[in-house]
Structures are given as C-alpha cells and as structure tokens.
PQR file with spaces between the fields and no chain letter, atoms N, CA, C, O and H, PARSE charges and radii, in Angstrom:
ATOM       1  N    UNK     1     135.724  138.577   91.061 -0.4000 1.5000
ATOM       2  CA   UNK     1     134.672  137.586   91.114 -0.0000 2.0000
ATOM       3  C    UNK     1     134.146  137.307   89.700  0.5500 1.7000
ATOM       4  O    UNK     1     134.069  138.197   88.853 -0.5500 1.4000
ATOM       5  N    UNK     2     133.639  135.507   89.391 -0.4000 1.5000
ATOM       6  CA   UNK     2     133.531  135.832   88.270 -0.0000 2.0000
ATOM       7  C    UNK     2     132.211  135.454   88.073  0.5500 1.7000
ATOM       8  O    UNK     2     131.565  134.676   88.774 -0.5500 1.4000
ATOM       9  H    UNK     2     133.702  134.784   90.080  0.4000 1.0000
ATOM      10  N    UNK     3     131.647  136.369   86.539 -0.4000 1.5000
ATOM      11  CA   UNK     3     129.971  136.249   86.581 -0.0000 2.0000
ATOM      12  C    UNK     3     129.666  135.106   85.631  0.5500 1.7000
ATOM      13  O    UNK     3     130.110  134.648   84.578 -0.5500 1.4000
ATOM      14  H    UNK     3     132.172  137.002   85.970  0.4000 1.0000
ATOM      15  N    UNK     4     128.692  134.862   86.505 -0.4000 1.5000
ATOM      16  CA   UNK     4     127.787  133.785   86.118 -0.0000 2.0000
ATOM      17  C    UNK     4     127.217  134.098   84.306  0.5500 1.7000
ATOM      18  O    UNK     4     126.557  135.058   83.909 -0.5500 1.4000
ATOM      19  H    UNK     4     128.331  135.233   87.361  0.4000 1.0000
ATOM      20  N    UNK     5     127.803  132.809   83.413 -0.4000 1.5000
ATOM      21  CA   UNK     5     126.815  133.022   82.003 -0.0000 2.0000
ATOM      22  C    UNK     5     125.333  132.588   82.064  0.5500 1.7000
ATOM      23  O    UNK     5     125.013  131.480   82.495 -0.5500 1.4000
ATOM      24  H    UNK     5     128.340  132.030   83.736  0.4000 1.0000
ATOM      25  N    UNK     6     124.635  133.299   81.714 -0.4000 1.5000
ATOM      26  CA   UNK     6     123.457  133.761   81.472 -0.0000 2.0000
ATOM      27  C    UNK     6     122.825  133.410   80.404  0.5500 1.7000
ATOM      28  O    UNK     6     121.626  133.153   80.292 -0.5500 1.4000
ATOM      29  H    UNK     6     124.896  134.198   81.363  0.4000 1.0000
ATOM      30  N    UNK     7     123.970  133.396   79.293 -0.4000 1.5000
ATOM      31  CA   UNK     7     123.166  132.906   77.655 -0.0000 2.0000
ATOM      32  C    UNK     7     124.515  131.976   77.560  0.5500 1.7000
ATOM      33  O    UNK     7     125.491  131.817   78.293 -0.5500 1.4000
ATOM      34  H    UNK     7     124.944  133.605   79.384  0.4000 1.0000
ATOM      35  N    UNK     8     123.933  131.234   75.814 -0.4000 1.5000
ATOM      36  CA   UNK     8     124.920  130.145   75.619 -0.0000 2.0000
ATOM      37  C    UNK     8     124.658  128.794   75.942  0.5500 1.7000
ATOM      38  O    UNK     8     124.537  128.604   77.153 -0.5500 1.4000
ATOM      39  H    UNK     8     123.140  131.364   75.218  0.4000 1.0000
ATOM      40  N    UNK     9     124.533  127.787   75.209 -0.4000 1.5000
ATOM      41  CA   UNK     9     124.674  126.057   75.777 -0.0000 2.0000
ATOM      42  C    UNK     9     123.289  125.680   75.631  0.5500 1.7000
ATOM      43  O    UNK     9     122.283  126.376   75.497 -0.5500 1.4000
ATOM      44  H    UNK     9     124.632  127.941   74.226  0.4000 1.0000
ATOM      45  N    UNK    10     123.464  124.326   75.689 -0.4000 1.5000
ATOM      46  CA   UNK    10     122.228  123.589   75.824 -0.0000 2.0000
ATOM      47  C    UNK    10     121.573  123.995   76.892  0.5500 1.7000
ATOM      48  O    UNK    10     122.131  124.469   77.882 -0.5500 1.4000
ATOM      49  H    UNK    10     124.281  123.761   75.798  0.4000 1.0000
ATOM      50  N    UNK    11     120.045  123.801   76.737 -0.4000 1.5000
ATOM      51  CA   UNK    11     119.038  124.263   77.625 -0.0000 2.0000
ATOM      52  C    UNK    11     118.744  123.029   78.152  0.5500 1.7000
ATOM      53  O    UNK    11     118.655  122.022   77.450 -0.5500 1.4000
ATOM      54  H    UNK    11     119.591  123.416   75.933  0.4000 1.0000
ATOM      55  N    UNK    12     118.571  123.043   79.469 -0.4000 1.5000
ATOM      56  CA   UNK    12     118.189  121.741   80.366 -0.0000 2.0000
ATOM      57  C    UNK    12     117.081  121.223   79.685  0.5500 1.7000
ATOM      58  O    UNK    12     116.228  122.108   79.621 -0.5500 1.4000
ATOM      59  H    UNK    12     118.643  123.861   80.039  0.4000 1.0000
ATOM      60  N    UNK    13     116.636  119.988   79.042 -0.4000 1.5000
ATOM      61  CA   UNK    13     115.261  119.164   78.243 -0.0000 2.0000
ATOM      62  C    UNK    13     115.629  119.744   76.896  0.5500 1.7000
ATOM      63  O    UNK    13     115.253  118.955   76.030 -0.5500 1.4000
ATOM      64  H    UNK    13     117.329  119.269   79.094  0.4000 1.0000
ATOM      65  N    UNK    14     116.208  120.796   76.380 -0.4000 1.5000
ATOM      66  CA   UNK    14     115.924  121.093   74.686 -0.0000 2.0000
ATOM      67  C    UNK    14     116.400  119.600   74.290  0.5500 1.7000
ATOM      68  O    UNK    14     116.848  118.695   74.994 -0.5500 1.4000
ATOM      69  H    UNK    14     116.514  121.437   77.084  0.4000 1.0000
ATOM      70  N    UNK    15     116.130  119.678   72.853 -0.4000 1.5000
ATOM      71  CA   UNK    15     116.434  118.953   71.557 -0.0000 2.0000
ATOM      72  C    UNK    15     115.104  118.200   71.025  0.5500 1.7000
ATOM      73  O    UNK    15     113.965  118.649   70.897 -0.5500 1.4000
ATOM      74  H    UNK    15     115.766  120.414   72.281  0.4000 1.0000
ATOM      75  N    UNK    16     115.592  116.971   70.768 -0.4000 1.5000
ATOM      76  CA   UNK    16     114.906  116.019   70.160 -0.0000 2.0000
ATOM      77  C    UNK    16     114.633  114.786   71.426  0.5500 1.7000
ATOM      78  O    UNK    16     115.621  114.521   72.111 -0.5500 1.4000
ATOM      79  H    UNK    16     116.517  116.606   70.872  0.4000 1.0000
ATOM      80  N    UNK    17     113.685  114.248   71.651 -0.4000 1.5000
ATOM      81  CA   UNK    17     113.599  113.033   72.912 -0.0000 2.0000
ATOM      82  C    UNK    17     113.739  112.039   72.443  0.5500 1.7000
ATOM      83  O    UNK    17     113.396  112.068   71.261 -0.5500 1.4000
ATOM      84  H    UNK    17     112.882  114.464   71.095  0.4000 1.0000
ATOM      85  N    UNK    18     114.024  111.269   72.706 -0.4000 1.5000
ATOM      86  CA   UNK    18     114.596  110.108   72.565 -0.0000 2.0000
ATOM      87  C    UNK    18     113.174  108.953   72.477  0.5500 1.7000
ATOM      88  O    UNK    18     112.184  109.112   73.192 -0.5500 1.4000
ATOM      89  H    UNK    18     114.303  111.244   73.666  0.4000 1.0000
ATOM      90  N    UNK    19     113.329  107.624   71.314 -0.4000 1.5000
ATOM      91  CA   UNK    19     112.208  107.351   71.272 -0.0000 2.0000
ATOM      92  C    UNK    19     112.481  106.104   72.729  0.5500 1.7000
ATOM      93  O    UNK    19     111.608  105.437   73.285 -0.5500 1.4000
ATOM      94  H    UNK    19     114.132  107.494   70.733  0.4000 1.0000
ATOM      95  N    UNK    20     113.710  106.124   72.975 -0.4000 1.5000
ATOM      96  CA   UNK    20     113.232  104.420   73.926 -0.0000 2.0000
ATOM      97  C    UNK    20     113.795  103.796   73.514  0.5500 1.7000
ATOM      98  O    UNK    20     114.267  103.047   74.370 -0.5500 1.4000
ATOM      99  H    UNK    20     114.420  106.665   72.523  0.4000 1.0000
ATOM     100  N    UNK    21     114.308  103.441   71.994 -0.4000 1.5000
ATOM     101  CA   UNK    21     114.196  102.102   71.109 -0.0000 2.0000
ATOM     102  C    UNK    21     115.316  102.477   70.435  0.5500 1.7000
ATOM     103  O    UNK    21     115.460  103.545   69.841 -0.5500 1.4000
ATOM     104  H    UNK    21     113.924  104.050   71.299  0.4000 1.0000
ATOM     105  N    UNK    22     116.498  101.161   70.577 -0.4000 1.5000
ATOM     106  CA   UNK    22     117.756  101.978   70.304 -0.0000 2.0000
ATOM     107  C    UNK    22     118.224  100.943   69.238  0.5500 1.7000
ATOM     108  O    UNK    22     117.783   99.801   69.362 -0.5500 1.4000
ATOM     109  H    UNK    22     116.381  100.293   71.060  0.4000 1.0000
ATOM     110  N    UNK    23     119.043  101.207   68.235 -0.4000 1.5000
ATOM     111  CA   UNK    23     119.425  100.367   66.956 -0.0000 2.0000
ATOM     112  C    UNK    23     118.316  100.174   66.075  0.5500 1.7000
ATOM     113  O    UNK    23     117.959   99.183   65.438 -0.5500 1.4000
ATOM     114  H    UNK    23     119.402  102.136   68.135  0.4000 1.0000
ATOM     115  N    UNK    24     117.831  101.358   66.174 -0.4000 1.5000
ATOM     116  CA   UNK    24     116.596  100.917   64.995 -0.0000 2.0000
ATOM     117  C    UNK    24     117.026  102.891   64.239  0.5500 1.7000
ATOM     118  O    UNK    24     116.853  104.059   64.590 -0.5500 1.4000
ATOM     119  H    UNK    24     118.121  102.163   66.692  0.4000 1.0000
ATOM     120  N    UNK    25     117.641  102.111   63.069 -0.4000 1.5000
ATOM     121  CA   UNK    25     118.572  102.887   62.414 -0.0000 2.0000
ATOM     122  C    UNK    25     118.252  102.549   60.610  0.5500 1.7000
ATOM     123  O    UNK    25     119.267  102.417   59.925 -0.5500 1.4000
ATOM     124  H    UNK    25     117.781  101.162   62.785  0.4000 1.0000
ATOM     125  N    UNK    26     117.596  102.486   60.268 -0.4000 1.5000
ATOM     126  CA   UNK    26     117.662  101.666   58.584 -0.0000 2.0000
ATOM     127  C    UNK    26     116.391  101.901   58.300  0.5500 1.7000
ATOM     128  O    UNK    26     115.463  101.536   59.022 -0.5500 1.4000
ATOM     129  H    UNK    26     116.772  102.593   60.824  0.4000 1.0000
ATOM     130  N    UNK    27     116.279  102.459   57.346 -0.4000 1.5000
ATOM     131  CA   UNK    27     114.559  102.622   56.427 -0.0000 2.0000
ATOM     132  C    UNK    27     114.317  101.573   55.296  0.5500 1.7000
ATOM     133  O    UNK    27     115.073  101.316   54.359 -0.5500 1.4000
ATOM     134  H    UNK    27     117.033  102.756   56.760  0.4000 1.0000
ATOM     135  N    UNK    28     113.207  101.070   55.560 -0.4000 1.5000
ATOM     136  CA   UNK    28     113.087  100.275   53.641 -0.0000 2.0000
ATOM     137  C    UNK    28     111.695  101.100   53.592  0.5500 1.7000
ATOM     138  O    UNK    28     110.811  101.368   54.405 -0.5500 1.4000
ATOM     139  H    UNK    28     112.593  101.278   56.321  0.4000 1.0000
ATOM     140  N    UNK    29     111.939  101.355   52.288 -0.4000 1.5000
ATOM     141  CA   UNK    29     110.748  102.253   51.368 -0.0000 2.0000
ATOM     142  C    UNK    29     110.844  101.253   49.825  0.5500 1.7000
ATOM     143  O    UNK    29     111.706  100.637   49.197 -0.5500 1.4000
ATOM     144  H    UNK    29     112.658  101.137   51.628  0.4000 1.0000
ATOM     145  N    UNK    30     109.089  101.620   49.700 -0.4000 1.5000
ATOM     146  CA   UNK    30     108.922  100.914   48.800 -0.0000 2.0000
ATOM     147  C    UNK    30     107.608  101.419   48.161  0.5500 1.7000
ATOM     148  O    UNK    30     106.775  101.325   49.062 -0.5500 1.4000
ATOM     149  H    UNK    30     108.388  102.120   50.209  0.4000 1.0000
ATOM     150  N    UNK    31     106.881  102.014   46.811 -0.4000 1.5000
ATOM     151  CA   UNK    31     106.079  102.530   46.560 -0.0000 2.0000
ATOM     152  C    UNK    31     104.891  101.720   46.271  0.5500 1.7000
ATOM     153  O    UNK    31     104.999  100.616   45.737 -0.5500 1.4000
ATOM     154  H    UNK    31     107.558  102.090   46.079  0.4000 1.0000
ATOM     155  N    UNK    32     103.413  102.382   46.708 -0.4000 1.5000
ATOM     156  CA   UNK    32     102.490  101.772   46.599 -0.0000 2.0000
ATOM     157  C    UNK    32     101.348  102.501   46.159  0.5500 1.7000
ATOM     158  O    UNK    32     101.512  103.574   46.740 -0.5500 1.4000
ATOM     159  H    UNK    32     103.325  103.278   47.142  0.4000 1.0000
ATOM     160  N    UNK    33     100.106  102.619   45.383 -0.4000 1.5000
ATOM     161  CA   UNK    33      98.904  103.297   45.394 -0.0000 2.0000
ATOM     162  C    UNK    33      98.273  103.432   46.560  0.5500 1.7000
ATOM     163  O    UNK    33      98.043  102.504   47.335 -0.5500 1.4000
ATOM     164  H    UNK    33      99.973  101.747   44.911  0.4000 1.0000
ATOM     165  N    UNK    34      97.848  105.078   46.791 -0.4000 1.5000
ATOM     166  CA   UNK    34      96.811  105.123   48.051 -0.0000 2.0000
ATOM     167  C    UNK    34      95.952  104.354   47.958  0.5500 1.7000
ATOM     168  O    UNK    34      95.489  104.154   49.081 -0.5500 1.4000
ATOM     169  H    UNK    34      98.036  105.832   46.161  0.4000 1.0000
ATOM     170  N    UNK    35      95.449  103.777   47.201 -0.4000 1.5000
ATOM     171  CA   UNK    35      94.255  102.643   47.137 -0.0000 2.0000
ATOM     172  C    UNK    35      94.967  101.587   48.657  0.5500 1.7000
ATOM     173  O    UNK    35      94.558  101.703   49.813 -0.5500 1.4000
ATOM     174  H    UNK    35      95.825  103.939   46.289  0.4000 1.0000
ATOM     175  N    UNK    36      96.039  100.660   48.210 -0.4000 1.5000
ATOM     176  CA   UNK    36      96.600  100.035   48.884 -0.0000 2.0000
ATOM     177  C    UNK    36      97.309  100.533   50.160  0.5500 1.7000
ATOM     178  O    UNK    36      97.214   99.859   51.185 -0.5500 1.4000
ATOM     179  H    UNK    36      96.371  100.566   47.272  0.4000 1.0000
ATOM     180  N    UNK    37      98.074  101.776   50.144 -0.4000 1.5000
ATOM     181  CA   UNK    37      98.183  102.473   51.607 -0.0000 2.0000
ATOM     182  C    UNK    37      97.005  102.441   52.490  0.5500 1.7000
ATOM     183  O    UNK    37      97.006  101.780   53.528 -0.5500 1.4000
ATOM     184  H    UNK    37      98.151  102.324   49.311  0.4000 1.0000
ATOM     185  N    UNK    38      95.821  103.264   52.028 -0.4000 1.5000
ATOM     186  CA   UNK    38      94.251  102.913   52.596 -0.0000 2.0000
ATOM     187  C    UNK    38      94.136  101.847   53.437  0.5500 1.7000
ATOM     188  O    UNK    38      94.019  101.863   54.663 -0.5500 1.4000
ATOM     189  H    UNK    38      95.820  103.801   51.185  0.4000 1.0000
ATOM     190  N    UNK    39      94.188  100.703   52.518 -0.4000 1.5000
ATOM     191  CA   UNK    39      94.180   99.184   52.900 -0.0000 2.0000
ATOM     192  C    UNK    39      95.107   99.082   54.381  0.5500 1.7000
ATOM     193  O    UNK    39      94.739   99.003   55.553 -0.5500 1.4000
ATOM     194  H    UNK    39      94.284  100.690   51.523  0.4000 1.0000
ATOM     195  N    UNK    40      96.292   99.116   53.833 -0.4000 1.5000
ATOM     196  CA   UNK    40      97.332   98.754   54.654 -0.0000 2.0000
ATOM     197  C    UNK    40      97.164   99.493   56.523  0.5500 1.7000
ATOM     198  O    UNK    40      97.167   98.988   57.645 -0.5500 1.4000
ATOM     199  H    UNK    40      96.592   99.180   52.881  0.4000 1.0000
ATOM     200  N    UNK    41      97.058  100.660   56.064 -0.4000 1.5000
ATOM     201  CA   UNK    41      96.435  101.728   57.221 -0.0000 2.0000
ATOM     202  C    UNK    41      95.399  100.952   58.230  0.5500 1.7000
ATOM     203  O    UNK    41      95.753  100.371   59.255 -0.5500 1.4000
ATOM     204  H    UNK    41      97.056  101.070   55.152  0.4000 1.0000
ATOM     205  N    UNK    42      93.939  101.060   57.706 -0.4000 1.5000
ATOM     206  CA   UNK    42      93.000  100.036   57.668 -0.0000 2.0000
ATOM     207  C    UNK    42      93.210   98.875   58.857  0.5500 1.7000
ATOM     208  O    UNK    42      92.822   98.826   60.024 -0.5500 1.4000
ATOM     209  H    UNK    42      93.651  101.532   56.873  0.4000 1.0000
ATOM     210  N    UNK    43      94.009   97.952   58.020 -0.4000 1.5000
ATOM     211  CA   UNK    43      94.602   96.732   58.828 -0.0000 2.0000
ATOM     212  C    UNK    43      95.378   97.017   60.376  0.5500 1.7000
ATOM     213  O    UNK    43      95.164   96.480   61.463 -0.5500 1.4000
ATOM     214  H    UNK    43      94.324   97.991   57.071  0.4000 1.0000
ATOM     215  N    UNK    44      96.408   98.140   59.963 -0.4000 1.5000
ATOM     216  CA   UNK    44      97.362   98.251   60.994 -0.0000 2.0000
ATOM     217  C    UNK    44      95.836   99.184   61.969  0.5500 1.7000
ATOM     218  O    UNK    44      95.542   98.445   62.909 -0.5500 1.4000
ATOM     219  H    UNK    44      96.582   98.575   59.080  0.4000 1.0000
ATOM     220  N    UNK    45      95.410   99.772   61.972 -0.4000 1.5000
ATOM     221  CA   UNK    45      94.327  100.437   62.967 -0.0000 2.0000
ATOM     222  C    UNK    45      93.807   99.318   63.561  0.5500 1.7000
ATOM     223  O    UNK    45      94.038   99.041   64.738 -0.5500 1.4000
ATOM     224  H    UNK    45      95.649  100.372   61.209  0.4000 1.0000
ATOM     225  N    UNK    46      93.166   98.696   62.881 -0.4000 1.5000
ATOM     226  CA   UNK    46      92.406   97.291   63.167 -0.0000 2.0000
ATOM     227  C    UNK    46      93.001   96.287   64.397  0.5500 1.7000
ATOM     228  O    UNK    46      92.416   95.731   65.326 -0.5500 1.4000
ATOM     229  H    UNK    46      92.979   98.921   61.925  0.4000 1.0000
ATOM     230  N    UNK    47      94.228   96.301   64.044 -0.4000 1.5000
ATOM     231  CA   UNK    47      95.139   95.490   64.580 -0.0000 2.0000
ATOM     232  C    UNK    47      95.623   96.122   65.944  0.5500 1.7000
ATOM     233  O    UNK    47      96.097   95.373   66.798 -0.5500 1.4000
ATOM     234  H    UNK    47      94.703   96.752   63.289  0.4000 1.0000
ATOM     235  N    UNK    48      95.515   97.503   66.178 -0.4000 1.5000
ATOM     236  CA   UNK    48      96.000   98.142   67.089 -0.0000 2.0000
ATOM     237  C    UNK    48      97.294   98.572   66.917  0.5500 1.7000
ATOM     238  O    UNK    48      97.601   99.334   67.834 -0.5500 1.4000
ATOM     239  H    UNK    48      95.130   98.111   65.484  0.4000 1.0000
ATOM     240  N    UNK    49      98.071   98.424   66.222 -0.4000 1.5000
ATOM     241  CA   UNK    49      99.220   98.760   65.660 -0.0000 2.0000
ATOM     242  C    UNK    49      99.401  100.090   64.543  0.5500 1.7000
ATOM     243  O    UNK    49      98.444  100.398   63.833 -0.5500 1.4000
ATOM     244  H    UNK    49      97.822   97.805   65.477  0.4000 1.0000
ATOM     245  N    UNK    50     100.888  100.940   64.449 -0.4000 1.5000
ATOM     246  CA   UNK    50     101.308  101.685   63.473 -0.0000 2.0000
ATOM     247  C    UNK    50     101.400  100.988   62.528  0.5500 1.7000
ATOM     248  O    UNK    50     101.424   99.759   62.453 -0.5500 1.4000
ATOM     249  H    UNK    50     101.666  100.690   65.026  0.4000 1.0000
ATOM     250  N    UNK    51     101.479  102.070   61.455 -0.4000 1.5000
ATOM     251  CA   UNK    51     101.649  100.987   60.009 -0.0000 2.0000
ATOM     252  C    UNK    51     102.775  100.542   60.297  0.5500 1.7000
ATOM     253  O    UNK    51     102.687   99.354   60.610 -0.5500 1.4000
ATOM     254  H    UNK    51     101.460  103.068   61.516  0.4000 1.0000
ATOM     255  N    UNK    52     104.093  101.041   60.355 -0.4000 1.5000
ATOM     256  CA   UNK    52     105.416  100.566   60.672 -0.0000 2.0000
ATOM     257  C    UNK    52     105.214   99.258   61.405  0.5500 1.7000
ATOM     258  O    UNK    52     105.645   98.284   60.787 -0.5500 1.4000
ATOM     259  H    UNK    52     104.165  102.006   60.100  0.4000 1.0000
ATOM     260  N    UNK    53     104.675   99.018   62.543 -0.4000 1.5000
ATOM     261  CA   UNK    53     104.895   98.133   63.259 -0.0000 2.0000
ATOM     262  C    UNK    53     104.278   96.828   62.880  0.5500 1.7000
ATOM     263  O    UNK    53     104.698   95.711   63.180 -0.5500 1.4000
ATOM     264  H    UNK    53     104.325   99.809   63.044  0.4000 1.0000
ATOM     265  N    UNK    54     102.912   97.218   61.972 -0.4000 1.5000
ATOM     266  CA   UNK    54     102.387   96.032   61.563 -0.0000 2.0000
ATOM     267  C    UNK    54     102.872   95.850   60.381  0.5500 1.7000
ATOM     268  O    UNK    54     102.870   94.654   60.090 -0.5500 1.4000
ATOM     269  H    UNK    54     102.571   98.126   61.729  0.4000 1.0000
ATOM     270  N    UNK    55     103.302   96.547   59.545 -0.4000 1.5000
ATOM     271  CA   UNK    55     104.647   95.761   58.310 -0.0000 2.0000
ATOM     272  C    UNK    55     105.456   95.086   58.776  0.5500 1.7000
ATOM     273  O    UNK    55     105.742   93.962   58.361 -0.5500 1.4000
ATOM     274  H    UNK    55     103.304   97.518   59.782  0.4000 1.0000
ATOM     275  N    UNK    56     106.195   95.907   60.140 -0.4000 1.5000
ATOM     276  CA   UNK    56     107.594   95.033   60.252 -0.0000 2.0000
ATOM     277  C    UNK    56     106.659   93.435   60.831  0.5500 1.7000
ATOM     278  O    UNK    56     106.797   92.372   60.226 -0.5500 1.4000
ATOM     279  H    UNK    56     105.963   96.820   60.476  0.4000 1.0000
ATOM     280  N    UNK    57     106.044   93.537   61.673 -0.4000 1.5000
ATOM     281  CA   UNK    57     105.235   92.264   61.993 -0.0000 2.0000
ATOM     282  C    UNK    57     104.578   91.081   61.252  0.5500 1.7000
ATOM     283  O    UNK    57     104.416   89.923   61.636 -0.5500 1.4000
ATOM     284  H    UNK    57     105.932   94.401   62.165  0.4000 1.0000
ATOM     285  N    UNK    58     104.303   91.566   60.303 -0.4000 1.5000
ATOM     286  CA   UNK    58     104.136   91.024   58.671 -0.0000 2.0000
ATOM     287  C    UNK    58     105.074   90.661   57.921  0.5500 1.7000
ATOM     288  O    UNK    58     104.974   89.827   57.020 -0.5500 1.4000
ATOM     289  H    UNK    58     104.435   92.507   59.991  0.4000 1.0000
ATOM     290  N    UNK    59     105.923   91.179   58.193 -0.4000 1.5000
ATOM     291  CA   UNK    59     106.980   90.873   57.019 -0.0000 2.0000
ATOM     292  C    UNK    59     108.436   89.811   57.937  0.5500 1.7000
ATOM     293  O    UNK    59     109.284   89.203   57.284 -0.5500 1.4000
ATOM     294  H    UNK    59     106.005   91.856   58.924  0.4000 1.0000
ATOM     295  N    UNK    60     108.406   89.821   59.415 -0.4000 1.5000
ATOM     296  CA   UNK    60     108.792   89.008   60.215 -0.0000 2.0000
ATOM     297  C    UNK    60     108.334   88.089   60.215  0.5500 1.7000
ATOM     298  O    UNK    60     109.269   87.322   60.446 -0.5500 1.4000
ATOM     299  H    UNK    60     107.717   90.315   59.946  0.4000 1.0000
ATOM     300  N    UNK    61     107.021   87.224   60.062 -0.4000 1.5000
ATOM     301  CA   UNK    61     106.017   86.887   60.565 -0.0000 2.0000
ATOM     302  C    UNK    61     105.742   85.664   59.974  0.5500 1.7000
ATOM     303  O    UNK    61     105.390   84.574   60.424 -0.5500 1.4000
ATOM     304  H    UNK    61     106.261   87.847   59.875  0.4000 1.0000
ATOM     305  N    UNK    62     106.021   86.158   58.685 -0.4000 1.5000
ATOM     306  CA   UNK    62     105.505   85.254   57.372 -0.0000 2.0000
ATOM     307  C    UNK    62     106.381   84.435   57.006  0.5500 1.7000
ATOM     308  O    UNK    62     106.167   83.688   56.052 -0.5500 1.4000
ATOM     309  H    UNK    62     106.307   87.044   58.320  0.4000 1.0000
C-alpha cells in the first residue's frame, strides 16, 4: 500500500494573488522632488484614486 505524502508541493492558496488585471506588465519611472510627489499624492487622494491610477489617467487624458 502506498503512503500518502505529507510534505512537499504547493500549498493549497500559497504564493502571490493575483491582482485581477492582466497585461499590465511595463513600468515608466521618472524622478521628481518630494515637494512635487506631496502634490501629486494630494491630487490623486482628492480624486479618489492611487497615484498610479491618477497619472496613468492624466497622462491618457490630456
């Protein structure tokens, strides 16, 4: 008879989760003073939005 493994393999739920949002694969970075991060922050709160989301929205937008 043969025994059951016990250890070894992926664990049912481990890793990393998945955000939902698929092909979003590419970074743009670009440097700025915290003065202006502040700002930028600021806006995207305001707005109800991540900074990410209200750049990319901004920069689509315009």
């Amino acid at each position: 008879m043969a025994e059951e493994k016990k250890h070894g393999g992926a664990r049912e739920g481990a890793g990393r989760k998945t955000t939902g949002v698929a092909g979003k694969t590419t970074n743009i970075s670009f440097r700025i003073s915290p003065e202006e991060k502040a700002i930028i922050d600021e806006k995207a709160k305001a707005a109800g939005k991540s900074t990410s989301r209200y750049m990319i929205d901004l920069a689509l937008n315009s």
